[in-house]
PyMOL Python script that loads the backbone (N, CA, C, O; Angstrom):
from pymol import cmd

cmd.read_pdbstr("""\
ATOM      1  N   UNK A   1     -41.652 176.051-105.106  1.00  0.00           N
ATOM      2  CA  UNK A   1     -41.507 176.590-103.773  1.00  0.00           C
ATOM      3  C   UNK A   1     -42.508 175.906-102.856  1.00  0.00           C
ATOM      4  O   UNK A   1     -43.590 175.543-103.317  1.00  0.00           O
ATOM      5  N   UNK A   2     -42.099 175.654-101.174  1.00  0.00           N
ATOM      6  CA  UNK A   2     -42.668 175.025-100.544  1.00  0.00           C
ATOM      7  C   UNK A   2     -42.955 175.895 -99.527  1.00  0.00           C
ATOM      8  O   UNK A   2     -42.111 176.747 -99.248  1.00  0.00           O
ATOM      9  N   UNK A   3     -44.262 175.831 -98.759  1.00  0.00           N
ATOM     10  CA  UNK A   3     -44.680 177.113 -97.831  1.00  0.00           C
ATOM     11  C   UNK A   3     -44.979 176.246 -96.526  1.00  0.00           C
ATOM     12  O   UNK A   3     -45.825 175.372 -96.716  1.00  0.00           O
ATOM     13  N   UNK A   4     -44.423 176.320 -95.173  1.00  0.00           N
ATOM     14  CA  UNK A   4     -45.116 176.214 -94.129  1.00  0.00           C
ATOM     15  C   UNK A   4     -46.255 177.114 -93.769  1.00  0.00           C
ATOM     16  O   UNK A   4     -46.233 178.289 -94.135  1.00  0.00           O
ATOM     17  N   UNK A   5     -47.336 176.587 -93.009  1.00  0.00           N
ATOM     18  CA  UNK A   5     -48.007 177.735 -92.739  1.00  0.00           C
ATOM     19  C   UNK A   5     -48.786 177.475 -91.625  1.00  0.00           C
ATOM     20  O   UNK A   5     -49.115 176.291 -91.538  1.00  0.00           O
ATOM     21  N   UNK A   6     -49.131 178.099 -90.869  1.00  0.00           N
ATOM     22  CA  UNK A   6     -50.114 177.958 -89.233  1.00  0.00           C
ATOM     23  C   UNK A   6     -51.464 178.824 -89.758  1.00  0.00           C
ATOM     24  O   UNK A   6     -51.403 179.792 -90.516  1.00  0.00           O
ATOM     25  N   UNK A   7     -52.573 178.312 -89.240  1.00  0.00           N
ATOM     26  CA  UNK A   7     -53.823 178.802 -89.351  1.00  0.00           C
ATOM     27  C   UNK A   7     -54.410 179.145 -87.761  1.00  0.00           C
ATOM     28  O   UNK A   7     -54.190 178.764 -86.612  1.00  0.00           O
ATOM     29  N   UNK A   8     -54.674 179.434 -87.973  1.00  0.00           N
ATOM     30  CA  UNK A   8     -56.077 180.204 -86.762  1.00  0.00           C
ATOM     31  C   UNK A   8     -57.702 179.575 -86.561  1.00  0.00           C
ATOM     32  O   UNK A   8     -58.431 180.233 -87.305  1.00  0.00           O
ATOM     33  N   UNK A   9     -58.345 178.730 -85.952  1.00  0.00           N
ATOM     34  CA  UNK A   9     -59.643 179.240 -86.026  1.00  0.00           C
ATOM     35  C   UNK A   9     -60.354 179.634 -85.496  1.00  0.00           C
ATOM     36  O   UNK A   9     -60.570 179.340 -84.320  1.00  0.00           O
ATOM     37  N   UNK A  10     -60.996 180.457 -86.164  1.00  0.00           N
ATOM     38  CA  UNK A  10     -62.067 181.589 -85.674  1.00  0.00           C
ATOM     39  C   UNK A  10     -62.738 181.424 -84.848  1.00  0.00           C
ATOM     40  O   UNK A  10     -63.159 182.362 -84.170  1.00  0.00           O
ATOM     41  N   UNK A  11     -63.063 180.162 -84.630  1.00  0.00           N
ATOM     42  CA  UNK A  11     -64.331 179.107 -84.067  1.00  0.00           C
ATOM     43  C   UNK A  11     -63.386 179.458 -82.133  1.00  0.00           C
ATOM     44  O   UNK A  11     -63.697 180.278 -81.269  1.00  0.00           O
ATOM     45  N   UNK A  12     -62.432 178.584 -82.149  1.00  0.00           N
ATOM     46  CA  UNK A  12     -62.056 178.573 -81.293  1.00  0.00           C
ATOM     47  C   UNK A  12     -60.422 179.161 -80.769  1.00  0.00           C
ATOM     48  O   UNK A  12     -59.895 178.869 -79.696  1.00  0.00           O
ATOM     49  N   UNK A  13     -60.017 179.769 -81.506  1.00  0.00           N
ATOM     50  CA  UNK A  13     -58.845 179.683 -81.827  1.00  0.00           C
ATOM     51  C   UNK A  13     -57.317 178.438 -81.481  1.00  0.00           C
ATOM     52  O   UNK A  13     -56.183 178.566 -81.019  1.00  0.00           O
ATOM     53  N   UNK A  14     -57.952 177.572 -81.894  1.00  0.00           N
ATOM     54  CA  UNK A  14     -56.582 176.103 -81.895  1.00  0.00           C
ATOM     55  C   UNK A  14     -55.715 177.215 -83.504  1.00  0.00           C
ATOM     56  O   UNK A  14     -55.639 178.316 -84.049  1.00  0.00           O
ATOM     57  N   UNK A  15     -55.249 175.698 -83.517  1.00  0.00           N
ATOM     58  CA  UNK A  15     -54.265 176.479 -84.687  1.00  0.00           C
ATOM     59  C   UNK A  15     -53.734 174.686 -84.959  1.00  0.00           C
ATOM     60  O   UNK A  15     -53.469 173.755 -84.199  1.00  0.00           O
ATOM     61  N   UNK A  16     -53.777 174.910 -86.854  1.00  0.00           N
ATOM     62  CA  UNK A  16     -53.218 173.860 -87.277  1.00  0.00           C
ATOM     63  C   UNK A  16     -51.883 174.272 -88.235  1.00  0.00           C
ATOM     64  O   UNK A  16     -51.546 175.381 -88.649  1.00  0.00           O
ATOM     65  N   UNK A  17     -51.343 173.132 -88.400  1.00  0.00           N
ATOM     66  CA  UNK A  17     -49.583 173.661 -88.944  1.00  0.00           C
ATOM     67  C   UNK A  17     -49.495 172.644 -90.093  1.00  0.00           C
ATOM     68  O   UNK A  17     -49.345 171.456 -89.806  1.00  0.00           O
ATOM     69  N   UNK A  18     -49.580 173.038 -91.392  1.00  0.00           N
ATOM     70  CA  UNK A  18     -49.429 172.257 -91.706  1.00  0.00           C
ATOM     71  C   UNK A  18     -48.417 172.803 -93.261  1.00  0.00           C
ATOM     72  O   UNK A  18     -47.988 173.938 -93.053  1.00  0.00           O
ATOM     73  N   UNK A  19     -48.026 172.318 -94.527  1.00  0.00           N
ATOM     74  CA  UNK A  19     -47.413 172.399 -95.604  1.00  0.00           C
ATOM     75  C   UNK A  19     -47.755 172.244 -97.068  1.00  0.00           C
ATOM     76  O   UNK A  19     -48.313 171.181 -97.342  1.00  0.00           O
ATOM     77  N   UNK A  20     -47.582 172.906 -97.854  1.00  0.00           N
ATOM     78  CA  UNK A  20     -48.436 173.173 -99.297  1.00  0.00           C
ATOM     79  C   UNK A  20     -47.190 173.395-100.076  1.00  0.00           C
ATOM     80  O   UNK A  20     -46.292 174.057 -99.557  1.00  0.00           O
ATOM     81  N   UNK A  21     -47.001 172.756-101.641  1.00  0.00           N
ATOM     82  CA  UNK A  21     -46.214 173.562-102.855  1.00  0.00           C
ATOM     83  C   UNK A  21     -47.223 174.327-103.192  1.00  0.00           C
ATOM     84  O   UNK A  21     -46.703 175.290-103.756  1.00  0.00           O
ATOM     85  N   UNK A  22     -48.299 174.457-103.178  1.00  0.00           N
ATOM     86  CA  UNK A  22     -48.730 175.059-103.281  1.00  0.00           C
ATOM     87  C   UNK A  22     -48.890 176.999-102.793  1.00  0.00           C
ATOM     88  O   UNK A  22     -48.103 177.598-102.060  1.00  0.00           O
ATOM     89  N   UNK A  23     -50.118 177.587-103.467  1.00  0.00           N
ATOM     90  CA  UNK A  23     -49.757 179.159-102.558  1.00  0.00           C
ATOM     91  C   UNK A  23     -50.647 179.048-101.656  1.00  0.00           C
ATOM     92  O   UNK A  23     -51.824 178.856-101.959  1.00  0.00           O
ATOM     93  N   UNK A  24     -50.193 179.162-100.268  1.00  0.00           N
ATOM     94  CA  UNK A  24     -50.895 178.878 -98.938  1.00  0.00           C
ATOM     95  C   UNK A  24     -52.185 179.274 -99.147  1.00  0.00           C
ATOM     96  O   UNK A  24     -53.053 178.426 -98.935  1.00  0.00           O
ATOM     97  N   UNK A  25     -52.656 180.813 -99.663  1.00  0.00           N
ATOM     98  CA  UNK A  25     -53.921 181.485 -99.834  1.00  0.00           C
ATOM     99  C   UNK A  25     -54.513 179.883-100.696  1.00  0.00           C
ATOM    100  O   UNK A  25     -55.486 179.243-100.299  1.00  0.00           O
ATOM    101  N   UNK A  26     -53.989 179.650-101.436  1.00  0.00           N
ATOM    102  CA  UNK A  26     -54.843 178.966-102.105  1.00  0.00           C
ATOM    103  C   UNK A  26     -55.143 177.376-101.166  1.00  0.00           C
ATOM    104  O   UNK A  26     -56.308 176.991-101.270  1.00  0.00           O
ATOM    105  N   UNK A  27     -54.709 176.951-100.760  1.00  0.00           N
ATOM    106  CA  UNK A  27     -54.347 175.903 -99.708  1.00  0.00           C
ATOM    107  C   UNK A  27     -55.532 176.809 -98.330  1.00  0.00           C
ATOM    108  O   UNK A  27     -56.593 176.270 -98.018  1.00  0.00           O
ATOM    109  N   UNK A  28     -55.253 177.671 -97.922  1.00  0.00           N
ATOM    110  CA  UNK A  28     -56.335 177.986 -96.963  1.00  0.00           C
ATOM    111  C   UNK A  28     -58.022 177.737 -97.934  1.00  0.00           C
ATOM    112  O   UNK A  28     -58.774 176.846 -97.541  1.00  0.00           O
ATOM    113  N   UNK A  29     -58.399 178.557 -99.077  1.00  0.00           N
ATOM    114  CA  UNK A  29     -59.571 178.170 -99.334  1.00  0.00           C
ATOM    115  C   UNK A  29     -59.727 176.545 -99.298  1.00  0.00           C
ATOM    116  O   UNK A  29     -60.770 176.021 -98.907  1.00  0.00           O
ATOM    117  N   UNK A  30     -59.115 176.138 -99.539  1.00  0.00           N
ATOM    118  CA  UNK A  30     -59.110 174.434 -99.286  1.00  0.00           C
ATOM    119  C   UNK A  30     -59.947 173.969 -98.224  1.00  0.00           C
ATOM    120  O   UNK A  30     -60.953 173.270 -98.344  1.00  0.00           O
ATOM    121  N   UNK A  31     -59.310 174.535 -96.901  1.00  0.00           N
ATOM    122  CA  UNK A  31     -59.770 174.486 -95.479  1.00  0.00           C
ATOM    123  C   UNK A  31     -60.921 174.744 -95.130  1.00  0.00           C
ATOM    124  O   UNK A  31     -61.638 174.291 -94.238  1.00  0.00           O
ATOM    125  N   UNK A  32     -61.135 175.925 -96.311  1.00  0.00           N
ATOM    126  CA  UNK A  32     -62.311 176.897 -95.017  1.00  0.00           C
ATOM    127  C   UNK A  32     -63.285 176.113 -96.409  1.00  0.00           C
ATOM    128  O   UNK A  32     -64.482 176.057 -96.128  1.00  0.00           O
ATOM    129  N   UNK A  33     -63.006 175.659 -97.499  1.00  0.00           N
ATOM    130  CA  UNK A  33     -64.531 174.891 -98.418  1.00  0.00           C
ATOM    131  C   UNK A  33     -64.674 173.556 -97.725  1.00  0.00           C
ATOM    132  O   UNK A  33     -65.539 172.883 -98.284  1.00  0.00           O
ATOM    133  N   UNK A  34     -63.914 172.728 -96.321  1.00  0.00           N
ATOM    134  CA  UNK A  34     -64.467 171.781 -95.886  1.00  0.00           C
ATOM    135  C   UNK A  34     -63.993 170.672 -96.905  1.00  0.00           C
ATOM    136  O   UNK A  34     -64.762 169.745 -97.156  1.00  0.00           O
ATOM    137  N   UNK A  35     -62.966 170.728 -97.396  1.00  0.00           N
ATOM    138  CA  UNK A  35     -62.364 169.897 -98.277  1.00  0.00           C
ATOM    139  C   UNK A  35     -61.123 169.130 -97.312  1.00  0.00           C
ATOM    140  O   UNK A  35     -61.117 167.909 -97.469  1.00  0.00           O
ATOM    141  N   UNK A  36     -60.423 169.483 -96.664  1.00  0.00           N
ATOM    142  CA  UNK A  36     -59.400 169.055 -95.751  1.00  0.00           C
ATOM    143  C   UNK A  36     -60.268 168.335 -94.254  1.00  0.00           C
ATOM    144  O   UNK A  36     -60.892 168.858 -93.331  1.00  0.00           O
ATOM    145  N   UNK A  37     -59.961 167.075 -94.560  1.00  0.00           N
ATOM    146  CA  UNK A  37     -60.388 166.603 -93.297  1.00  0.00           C
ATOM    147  C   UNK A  37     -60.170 166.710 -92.181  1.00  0.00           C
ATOM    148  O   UNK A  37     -61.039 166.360 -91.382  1.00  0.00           O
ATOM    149  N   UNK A  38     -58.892 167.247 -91.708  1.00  0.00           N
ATOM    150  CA  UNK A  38     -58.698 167.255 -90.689  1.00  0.00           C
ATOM    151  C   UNK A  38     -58.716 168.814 -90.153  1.00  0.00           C
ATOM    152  O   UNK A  38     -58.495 169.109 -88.978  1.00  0.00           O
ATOM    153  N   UNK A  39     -58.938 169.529 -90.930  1.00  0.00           N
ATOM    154  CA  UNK A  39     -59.834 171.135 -90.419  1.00  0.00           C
ATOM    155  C   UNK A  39     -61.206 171.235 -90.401  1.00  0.00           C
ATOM    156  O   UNK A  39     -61.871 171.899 -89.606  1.00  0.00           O
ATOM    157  N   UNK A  40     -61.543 170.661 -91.164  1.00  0.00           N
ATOM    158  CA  UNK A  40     -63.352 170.762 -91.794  1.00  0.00           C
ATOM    159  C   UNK A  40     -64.121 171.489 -90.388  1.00  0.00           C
ATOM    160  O   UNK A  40     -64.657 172.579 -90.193  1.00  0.00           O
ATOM    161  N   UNK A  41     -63.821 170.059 -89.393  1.00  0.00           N
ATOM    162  CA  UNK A  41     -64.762 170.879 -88.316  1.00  0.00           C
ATOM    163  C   UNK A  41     -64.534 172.116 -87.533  1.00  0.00           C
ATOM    164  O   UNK A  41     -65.480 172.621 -86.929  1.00  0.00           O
ATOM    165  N   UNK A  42     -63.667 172.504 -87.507  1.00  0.00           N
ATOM    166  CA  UNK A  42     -62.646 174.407 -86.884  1.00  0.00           C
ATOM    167  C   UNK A  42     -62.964 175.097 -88.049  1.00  0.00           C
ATOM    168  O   UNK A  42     -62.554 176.250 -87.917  1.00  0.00           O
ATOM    169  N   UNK A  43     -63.612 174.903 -89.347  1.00  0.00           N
ATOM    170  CA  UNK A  43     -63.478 176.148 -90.358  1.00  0.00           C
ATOM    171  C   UNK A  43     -64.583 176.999 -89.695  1.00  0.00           C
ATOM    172  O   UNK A  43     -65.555 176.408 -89.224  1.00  0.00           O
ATOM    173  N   UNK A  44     -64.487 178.649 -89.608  1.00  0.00           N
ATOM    174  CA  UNK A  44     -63.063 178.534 -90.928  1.00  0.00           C
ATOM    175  C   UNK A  44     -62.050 179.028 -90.503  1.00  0.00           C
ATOM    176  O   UNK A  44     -62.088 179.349 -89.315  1.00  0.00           O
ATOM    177  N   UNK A  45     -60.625 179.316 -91.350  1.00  0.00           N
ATOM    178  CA  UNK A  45     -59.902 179.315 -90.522  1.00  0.00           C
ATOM    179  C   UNK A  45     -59.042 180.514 -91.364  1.00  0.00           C
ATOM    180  O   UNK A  45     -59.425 180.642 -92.527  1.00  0.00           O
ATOM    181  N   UNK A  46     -57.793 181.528 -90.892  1.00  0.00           N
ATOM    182  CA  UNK A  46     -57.071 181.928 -91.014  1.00  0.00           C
ATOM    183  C   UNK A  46     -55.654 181.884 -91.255  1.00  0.00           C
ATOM    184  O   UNK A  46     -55.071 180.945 -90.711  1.00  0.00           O
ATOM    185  N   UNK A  47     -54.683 182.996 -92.217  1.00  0.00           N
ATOM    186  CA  UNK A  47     -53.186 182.349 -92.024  1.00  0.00           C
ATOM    187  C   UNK A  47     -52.972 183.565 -90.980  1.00  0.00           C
ATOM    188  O   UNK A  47     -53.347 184.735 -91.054  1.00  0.00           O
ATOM    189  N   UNK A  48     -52.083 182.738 -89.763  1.00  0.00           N
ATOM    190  CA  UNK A  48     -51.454 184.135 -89.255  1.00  0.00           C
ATOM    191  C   UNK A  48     -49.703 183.931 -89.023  1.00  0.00           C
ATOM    192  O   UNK A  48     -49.085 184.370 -88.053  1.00  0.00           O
ATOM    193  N   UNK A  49     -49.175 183.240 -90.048  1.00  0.00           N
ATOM    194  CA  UNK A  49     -48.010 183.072 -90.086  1.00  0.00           C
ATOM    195  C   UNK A  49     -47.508 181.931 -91.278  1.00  0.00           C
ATOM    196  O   UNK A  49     -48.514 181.287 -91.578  1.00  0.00           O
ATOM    197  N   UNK A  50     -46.476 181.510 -91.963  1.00  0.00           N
ATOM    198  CA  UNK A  50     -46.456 181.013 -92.894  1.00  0.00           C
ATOM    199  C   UNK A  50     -44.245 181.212 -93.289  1.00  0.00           C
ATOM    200  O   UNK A  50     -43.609 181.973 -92.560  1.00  0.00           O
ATOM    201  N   UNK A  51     -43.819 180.756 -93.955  1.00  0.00           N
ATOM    202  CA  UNK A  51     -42.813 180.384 -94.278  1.00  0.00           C
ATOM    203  C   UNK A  51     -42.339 179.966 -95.445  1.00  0.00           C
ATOM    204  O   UNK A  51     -42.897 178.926 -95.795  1.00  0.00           O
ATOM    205  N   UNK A  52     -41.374 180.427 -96.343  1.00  0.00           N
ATOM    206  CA  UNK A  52     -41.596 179.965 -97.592  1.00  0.00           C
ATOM    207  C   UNK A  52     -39.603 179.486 -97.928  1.00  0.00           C
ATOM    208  O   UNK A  52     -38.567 180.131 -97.764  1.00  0.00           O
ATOM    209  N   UNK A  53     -39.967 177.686 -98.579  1.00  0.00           N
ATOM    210  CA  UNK A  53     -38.748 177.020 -98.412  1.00  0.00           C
ATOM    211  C   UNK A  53     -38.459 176.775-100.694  1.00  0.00           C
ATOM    212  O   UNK A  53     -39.195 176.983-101.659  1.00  0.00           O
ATOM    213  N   UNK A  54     -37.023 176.264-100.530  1.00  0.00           N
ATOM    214  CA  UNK A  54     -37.211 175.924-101.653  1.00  0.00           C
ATOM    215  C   UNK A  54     -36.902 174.187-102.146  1.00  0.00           C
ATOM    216  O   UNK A  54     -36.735 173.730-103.277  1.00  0.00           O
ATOM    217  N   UNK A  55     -36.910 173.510-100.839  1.00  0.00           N
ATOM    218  CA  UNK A  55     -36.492 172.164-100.932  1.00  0.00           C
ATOM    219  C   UNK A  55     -37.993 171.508 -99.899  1.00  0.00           C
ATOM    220  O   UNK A  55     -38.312 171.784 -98.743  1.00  0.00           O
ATOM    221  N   UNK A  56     -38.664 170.546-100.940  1.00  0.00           N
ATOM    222  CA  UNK A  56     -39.857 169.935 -99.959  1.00  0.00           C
ATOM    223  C   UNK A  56     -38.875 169.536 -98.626  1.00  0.00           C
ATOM    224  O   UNK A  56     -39.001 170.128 -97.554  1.00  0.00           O
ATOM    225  N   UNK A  57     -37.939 168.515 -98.826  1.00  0.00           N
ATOM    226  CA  UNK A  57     -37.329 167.932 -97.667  1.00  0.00           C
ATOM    227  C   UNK A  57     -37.094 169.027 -96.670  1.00  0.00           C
ATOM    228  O   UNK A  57     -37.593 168.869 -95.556  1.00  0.00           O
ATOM    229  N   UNK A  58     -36.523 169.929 -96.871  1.00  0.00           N
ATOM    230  CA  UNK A  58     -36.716 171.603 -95.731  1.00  0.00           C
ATOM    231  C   UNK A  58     -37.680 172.024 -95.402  1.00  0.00           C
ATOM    232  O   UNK A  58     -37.666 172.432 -94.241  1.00  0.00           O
ATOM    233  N   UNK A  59     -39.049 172.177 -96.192  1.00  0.00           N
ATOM    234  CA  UNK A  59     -40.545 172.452 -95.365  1.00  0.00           C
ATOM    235  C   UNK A  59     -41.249 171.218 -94.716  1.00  0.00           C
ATOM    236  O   UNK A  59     -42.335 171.360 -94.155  1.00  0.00           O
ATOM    237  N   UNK A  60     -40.656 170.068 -94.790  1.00  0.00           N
ATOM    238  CA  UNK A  60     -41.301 169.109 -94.373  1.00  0.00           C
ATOM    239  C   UNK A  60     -40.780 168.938 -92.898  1.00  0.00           C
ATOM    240  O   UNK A  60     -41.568 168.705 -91.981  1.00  0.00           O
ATOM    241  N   UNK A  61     -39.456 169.058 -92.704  1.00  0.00           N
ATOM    242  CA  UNK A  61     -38.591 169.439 -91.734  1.00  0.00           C
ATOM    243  C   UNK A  61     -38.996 170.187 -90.625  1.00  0.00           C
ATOM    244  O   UNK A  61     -39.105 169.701 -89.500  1.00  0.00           O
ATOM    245  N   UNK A  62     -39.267 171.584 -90.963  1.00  0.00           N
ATOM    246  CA  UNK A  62     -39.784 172.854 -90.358  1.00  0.00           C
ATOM    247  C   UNK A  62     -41.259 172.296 -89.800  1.00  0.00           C
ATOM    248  O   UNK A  62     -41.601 172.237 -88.619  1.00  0.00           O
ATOM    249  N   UNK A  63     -41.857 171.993 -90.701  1.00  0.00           N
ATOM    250  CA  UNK A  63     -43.407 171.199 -90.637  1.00  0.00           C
ATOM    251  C   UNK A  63     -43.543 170.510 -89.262  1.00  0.00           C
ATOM    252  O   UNK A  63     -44.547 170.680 -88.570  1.00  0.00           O
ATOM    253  N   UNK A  64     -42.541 169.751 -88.893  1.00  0.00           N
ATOM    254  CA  UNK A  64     -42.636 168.277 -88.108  1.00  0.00           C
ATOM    255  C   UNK A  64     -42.124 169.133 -86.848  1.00  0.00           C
ATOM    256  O   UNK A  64     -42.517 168.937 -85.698  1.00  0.00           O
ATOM    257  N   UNK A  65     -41.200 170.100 -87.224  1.00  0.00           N
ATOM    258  CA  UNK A  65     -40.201 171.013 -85.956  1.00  0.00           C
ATOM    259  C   UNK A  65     -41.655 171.802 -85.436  1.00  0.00           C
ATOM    260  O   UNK A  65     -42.296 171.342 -84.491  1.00  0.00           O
ATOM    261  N   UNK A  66     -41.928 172.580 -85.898  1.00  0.00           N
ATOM    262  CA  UNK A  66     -43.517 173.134 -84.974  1.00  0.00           C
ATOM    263  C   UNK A  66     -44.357 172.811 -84.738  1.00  0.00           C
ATOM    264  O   UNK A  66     -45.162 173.571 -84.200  1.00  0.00           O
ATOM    265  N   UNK A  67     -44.654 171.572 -84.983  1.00  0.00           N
ATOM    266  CA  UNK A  67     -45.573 170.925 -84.627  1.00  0.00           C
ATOM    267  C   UNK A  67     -45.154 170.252 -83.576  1.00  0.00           C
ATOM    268  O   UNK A  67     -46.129 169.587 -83.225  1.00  0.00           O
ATOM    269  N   UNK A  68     -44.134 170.002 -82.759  1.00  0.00           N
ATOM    270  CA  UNK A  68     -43.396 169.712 -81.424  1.00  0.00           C
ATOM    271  C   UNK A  68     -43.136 170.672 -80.439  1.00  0.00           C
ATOM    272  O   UNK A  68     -42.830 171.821 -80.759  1.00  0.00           O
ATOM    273  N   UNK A  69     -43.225 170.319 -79.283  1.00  0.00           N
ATOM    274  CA  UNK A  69     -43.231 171.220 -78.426  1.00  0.00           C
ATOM    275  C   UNK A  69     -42.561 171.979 -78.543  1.00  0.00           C
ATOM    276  O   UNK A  69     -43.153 173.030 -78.790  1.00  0.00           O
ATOM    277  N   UNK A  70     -41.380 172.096 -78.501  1.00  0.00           N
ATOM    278  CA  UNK A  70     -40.616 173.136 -78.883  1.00  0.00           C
ATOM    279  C   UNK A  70     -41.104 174.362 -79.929  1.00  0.00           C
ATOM    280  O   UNK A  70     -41.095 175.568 -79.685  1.00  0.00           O
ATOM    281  N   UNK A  71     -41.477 173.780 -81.005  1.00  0.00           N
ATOM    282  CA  UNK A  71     -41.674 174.404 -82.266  1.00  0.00           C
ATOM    283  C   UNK A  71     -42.858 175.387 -81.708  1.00  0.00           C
ATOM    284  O   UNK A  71     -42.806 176.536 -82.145  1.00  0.00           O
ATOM    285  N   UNK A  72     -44.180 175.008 -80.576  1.00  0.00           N
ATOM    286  CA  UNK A  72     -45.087 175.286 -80.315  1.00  0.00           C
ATOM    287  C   UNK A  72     -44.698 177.262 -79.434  1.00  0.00           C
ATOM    288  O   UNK A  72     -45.086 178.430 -79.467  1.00  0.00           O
ATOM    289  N   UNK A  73     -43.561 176.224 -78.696  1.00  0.00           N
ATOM    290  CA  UNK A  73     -42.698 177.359 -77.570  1.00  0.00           C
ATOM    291  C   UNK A  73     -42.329 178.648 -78.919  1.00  0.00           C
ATOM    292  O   UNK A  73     -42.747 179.806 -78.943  1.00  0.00           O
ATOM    293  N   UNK A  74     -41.628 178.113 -79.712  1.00  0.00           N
ATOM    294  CA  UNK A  74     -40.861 179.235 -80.811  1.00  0.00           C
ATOM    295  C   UNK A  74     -42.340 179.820 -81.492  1.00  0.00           C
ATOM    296  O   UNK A  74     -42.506 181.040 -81.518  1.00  0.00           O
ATOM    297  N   UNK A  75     -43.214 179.069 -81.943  1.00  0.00           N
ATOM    298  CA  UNK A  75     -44.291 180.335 -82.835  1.00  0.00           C
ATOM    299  C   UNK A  75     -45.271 180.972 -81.619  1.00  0.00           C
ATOM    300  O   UNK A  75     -46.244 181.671 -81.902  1.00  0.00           O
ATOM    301  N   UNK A  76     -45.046 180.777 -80.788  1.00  0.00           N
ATOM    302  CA  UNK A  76     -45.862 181.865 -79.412  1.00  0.00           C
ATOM    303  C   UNK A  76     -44.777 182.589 -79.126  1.00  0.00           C
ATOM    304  O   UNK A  76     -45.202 183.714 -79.389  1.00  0.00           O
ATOM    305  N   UNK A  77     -43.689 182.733 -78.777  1.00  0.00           N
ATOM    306  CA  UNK A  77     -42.370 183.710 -78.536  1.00  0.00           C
ATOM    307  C   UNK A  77     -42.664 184.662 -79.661  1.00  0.00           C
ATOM    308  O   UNK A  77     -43.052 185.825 -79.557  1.00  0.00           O
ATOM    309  N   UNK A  78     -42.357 183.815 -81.015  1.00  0.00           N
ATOM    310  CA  UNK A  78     -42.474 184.557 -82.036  1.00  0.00           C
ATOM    311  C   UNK A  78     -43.687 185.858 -82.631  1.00  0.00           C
ATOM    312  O   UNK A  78     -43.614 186.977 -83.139  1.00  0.00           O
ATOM    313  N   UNK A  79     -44.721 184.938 -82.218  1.00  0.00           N
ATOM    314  CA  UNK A  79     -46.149 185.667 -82.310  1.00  0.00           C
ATOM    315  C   UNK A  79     -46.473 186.772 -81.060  1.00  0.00           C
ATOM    316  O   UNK A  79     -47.065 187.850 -81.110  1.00  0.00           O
ATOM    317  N   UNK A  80     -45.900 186.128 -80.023  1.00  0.00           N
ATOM    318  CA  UNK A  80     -46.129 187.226 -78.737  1.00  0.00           C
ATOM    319  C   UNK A  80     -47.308 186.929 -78.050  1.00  0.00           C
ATOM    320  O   UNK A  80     -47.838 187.775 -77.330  1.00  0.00           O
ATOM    321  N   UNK A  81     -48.013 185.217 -78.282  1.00  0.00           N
ATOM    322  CA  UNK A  81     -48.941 184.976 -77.837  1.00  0.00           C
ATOM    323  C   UNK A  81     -48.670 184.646 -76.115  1.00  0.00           C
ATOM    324  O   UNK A  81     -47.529 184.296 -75.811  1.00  0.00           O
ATOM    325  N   UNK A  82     -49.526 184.739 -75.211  1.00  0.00           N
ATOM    326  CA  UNK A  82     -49.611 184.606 -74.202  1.00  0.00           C
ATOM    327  C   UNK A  82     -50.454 183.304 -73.490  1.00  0.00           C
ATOM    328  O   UNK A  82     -50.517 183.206 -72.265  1.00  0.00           O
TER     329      UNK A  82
END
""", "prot")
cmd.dss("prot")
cmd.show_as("cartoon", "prot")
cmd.util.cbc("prot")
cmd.orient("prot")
């Protein structure tokens, strides 16, 4: 199984989007031990949304879709962020 997932950080609240076969929980400690380069400096960080696929080619998909404007528009609608 393949998980999209959006994080939070605490620090500032940005938000990164990114994809794990892994179990996201376990993929977030990743983040917040400063092991992922491209979070290290925002840890630490939170899941506040996530997605779970059963074809990589489908979470990789979804992955690339929210991370585009659009995708950005749909998880703030979705979330109710302002």
């Amino acid at each position: 199984m393949y998980f999209v997932y959006l994080l939070e950080s605490k620090q500032d609240k940005s938000w990164y989007i990114g994809y794990t076969p892994d179990n996201p929980v376990n993929r977030l400690a990743k983040h917040n031990a400063f092991t992922a380069y491209y979070t290290k400096r925002k840890a630490p960080w939170k899941i506040i949304y996530f997605e779970a696929y059963l074809a990589r080619k489908d979470a990789t998909g979804r992955e690339k879709f929210l991370k585009s404007g659009s995708g950005h528009r749909f998880l703030k609608k979705q979330l109710k962020i302002i």
